[in-house]
N, C-alpha and C positions, 0 to 999 in steps of 0.2 A: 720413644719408639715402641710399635707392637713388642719385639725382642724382650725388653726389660724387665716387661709383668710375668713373662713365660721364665725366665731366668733367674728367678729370685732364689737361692738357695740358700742352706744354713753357711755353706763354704761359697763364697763367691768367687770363685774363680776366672782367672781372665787368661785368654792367649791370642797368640795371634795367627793370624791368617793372612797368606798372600792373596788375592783374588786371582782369577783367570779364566779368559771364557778366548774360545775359535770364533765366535759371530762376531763380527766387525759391529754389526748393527748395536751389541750391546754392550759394546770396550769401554772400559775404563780408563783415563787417560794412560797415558804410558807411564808416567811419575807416579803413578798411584803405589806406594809402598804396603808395608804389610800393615795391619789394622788389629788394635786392640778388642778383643769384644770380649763378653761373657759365656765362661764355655759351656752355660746350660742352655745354651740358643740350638734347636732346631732347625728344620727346613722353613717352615713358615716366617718363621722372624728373620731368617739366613736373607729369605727373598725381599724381607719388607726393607731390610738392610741396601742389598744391592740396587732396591728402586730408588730410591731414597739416594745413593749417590750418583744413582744414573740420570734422578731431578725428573722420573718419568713423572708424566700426570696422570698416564692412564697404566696400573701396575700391571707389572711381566711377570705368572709366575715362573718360578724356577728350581731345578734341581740342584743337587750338590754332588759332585764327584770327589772321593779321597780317594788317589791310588789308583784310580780307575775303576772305584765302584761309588756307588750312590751311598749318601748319607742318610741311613734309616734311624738314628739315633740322636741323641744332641751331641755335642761337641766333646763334653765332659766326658760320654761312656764308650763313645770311639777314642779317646786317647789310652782309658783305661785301659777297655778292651784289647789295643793294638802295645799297648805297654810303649806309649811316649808320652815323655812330658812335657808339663804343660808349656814350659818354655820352651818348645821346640815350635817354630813357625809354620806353621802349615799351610803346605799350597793345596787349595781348593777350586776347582773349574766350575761355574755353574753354567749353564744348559737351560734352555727355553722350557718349560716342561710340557709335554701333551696334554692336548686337550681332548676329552674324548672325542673321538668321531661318531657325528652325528647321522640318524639316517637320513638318506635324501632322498629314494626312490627306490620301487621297487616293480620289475618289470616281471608280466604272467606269462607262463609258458603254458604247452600244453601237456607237457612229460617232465620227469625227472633230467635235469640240468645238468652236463656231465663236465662242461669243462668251457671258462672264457677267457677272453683276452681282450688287450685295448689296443685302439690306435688313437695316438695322440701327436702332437706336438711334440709330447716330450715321452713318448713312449720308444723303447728300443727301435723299432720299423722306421723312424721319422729318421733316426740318425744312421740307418744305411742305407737308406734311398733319398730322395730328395724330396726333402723336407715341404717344399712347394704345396705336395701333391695331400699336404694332410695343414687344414689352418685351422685356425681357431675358431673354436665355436663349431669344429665340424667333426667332432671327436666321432669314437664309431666304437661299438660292443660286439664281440664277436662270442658266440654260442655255440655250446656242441649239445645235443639232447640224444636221452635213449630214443627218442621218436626215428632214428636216424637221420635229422636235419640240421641243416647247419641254419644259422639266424645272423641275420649284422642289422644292429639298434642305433637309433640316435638318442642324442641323449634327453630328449620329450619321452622316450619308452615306445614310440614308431620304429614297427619293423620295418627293415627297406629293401631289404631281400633275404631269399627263404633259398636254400639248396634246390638243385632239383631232385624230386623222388629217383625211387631205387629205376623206377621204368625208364628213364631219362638221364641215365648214367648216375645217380647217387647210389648212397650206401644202402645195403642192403641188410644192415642190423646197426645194433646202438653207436653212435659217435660217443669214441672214448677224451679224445683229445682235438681241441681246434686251435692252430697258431697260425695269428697275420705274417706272412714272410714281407710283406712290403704292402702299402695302401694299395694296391694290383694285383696282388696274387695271397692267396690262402691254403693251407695245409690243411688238412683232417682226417682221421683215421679211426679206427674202432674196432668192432667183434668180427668186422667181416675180412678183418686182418686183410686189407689195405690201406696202403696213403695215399693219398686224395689233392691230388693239386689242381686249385681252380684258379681261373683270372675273373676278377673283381671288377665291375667296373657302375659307376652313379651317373645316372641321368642329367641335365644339366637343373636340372629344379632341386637334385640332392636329398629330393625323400623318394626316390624310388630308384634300385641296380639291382643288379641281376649278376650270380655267379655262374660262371658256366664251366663244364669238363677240360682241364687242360691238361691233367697227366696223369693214370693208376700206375701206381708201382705196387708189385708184389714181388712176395720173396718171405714174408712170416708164414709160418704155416697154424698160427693160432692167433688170438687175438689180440690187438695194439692199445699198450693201457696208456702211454704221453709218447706226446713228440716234444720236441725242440726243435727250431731255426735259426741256424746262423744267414743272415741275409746275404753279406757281401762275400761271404766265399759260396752262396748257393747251396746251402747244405743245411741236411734233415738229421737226426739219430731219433729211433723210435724206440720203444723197449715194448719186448711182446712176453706172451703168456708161455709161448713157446721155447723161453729160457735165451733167449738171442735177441742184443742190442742189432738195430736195422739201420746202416750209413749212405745218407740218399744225397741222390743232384735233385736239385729242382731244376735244371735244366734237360728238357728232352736229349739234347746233342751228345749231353756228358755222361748218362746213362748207359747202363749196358740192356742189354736184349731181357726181357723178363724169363723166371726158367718155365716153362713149358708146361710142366706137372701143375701151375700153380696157377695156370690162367681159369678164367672162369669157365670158358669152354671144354676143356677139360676135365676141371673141378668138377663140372656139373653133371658128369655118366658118375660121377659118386655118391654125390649129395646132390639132392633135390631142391635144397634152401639158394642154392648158387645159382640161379637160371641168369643164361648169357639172352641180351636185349638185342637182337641183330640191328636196329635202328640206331644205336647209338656207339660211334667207334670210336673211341677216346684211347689215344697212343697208350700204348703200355710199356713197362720200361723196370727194369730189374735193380734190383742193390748197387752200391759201389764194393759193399762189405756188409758180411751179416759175422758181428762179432759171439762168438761162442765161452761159455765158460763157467756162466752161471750154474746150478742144478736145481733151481728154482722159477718159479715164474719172476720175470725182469717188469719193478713197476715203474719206475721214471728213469731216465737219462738225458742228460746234459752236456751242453759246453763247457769247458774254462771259460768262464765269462773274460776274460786277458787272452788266452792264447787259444786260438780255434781249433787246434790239430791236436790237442786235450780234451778227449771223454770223460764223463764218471756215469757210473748207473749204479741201481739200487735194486734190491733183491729180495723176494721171501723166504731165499737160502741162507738171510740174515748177513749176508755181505756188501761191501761197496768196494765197486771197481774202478784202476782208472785206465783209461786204456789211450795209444797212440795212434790219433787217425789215421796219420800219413800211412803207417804201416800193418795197422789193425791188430796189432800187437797189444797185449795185455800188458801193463805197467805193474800194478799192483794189487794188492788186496785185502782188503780190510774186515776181518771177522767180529761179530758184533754178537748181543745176548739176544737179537730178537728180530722178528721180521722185518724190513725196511721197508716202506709205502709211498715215498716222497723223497725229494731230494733238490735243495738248492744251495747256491755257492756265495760265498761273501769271503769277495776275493780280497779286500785288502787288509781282512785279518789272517789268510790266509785256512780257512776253514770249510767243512760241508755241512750242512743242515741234512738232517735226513730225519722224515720223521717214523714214528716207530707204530707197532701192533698194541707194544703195549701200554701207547699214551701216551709216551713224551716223546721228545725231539733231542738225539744226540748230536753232539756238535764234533766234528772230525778232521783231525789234521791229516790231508792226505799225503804232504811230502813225505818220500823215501825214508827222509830224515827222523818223522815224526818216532819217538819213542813211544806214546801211548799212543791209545787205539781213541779213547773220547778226549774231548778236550775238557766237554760239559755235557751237563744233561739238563735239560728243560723241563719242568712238570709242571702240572697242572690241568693239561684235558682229564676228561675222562672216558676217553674213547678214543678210536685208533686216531692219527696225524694222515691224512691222505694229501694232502695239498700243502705246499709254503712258495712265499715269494718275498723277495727281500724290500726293504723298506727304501722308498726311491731319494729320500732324504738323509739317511744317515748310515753311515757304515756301518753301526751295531744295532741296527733295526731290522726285524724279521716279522711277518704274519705267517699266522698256518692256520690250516681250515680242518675241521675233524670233527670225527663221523658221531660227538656227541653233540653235533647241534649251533656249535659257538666260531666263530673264528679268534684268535686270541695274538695280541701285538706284543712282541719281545723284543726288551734290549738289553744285551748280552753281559750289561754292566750292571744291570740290575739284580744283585745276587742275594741269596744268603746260607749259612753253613747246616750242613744235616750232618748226623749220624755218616752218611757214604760220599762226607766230601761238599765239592761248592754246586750249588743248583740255582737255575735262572728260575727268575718269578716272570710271569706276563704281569707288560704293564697295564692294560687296558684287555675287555673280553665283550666282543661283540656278540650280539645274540639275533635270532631269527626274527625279524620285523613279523613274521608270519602268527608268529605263538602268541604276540601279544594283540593281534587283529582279530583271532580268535577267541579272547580270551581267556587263553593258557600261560597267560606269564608267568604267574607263580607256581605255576606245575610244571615240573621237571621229567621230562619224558625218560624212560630208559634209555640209557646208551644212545638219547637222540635221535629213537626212530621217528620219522617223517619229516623229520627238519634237518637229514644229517650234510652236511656241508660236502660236496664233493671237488669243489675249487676255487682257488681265492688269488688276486690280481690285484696289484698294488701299484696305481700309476699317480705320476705328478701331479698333473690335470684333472684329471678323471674321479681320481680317490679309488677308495678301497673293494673292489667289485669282487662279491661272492654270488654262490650258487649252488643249489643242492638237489634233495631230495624233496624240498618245496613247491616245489616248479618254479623257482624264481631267481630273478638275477637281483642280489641286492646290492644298492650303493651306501655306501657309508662316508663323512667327509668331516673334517676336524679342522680345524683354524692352527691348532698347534700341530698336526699331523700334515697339512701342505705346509707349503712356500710361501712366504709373506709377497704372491704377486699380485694380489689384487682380488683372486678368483677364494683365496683363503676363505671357508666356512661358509662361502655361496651356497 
């Protein structure tokens, strides 16, 4: 066995290990007991081990989990290390390991790229509406640009509709944020500090549809830097400049009346930049609740991804809130060392991702309960964290997009110890397909100007979709990063 040559030591030491793995695909029979081996074996040999009884022909590789972290070490300096001996049996889980994701495409805008989304199969949209309306092979990219337009791609890099301009009911400054509420209707929202509900709809040839005006709500009185959609209860949260989470119906019916001071026609004896279109009347329609609290501009807010009537948002007051729909009520609060930019949830650790100003991404237990304020902290950017989305494969998977240029794949188990405690490493670190078409691969731009990533999308199907300051939506796809369904590393 590979193992043996690596293992050779003046002490030969031997212990044993239980094996165990969650993937059915790669079980061991059930009888399988513990196993003698050499405890100068590494990860390499660890894998060439379990291929070997798994009789594969074609090798799997694989990680090692003790305890619930990864085995960075051989066997022999992890027991040191952890002060057990050798004769103690050790149960070991190994894990499929990632592959990197590869790129696959990259689609030209004509502006800086502010924010996308997917519709898939298997993307959130497909499981609250009927699935029917979204097949395979018919996936769809959804774009927000400073141009103020909204974009939907197939996946050849064919637009197949473009928003209407500002003269024709669109936005009237940058699209900050665009979310599919359902393969029929779309959200969007930006500086001109409204949300934007359109109905969606494709031709019957499928390369060409058209969005058209179906609701403005106003109620922020500054600009909207994300939204969120919960589909099947119909519902928005936006987080704006103006310090206040925004709690919307996407139904016209359920809406309250817009307030008056905020419509455009109004707007407009003040400012000049807000001219009302009399040709184009698209119902207007006000808040359910404009939650207050923050002292800071509000940059993202979210769902409970589990219970829908649970907010959270995030702040450059350096806090994270969570708040109760039903009654718009503030829950709690969470005070932190540094400005908050991002924010997503990986509910069945019970945790917040929020990424920071100054680089990394802390990890946050928001129950009542929680006694500390981080759980973890993630480093490794070098530059703020504007964007994360959790990994649609694993419970301890996260991507985040940041403003130095990379996007970068974390799993939470992947640790190791500093000076201030346990910190995540990224497993894998995507880079701008852009730098290297130019020529600049080995030049590292400052702080990732021109390339700096403003948001990143992590679907089943689709794979790992970014977008920046390039003008480009890039796709990234990895054989160990999907699902072994077939579409894997297409």
């Amino acid at each position: 066995m590979e193992g043996s040559a690596e293992s050779v030591q003046p002490a030969q030491r031997q212990g044993r290990l239980q094996l165990t793995t969650r993937d059915a695909e790669f079980a061991l029979p059930e009888n399988t007991g513990p196993i003698l081996v050499p405890t100068g074996l590494r990860r390499y040999a660890l894998s060439t081990l379990v291929n070997n009884l798994l009789s594969n022909e074609r090798p799997v590789p694989f990680e090692f989990l003790v305890n619930g972290t990864y085995l960075r070490t051989s066997i022999d300096e992890y027991l040191t290390a952890n002060g057990i001996s050798a004769e103690t049996t050790l149960e070991v889980e190994y894990v499929r390991a990632l592959v990197p994701p590869l790129h696959v495409a990259s689609f030209l805008h004509d502006d800086w790229v502010s924010s996308v989304d997917v519709l898939s199969t298997t993307a959130p949209a497909a499981s609250w509406t009927s699935s029917a309306q979204v097949s395979q092979g018919q996936e769809r990219i959804l774009s927000g640009s400073y141009d103020g337009l909204l974009r939907i791609w197939n996946m050849s890099s064919q637009t197949i509709a473009v928003s209407p301009s500002a003269a024709d009911g669109g936005h009237t400054a940058s699209v900050k944020a665009a979310k599919f509420v359902s393969p029929t209707q779309i959200a969007s929202a930006g500086l001109d500090r409204t949300v934007k509900l359109w109905k969606y709809a494709e031709d019957e040839d499928r390369f060409t549809g058209k969005m058209s005006p179906q609701l403005d709500l106003y109620g922020h009185k500054s600009g909207i830097n994300s939204l969120a959609v919960h589909g099947p209860s119909n519902r928005i949260l936006s987080a704006s400049s103006d310090h206040s989470v925004g709690f919307w119906s996407t139904k016209k019916s359920d809406a309250p009346a817009a307030p008056e001071d905020l419509l455009p026609s109004n707007a407009a004896r003040s400012s000049k930049r807000r001219k009302l279109n009399s040709s184009v009347t698209t119902p207007q329609r006000g808040p359910l609740s404009l939650m207050t609290g923050h002292t800071g501009p509000v940059s993202a807010a979210i769902f409970d991804a589990k219970d829908s009537t649970v907010g959270y948002s995030a702040s450059w007051d350096h806090s994270l809130r969570t708040w109760d729909l039903v009654t718009s009520a503030l829950v709690d609060t969470r005070s932190t060392a540094h400005s908050l930019l991002s924010l997503e949830h990986l509910p069945d650790l019970h945790l917040l991702a929020a990424g920071t100003s100054a680089r990394h991404i802390t990890l946050i237990d928001p129950r009542v309960s929680a006694t500390t304020i981080s759980a973890m902290t993630l480093r490794g950017h070098t530059n703020a964290v504007v964007s994360l989305h959790r990994d649609p494969h694993s419970t301890y998977g996260l991507i985040s997009g940041s403003h130095d240029g990379t996007c970068r794949i974390w799993d939470i188990r992947s640790t190791k110890t500093e000076k201030d405690g346990v910190v995540g490493e990224s497993i894998y670190t995507i880079s701008r397909k852009s730098l290297e078409e130019e020529g600049k691969a080995d030049s590292k731009r400052i702080g990732g100007e021109g390339v700096k990533v403003f948001s990143v999308c992590w679907d089943k199907t689709v794979g790992i979709v970014s977008a920046g300051e390039d003008k480009r939506i890039q796709i990234n796809r990895g054989e160990g990063v999907l699902s072994s369904n077939g579409n894997a590393g297409n």
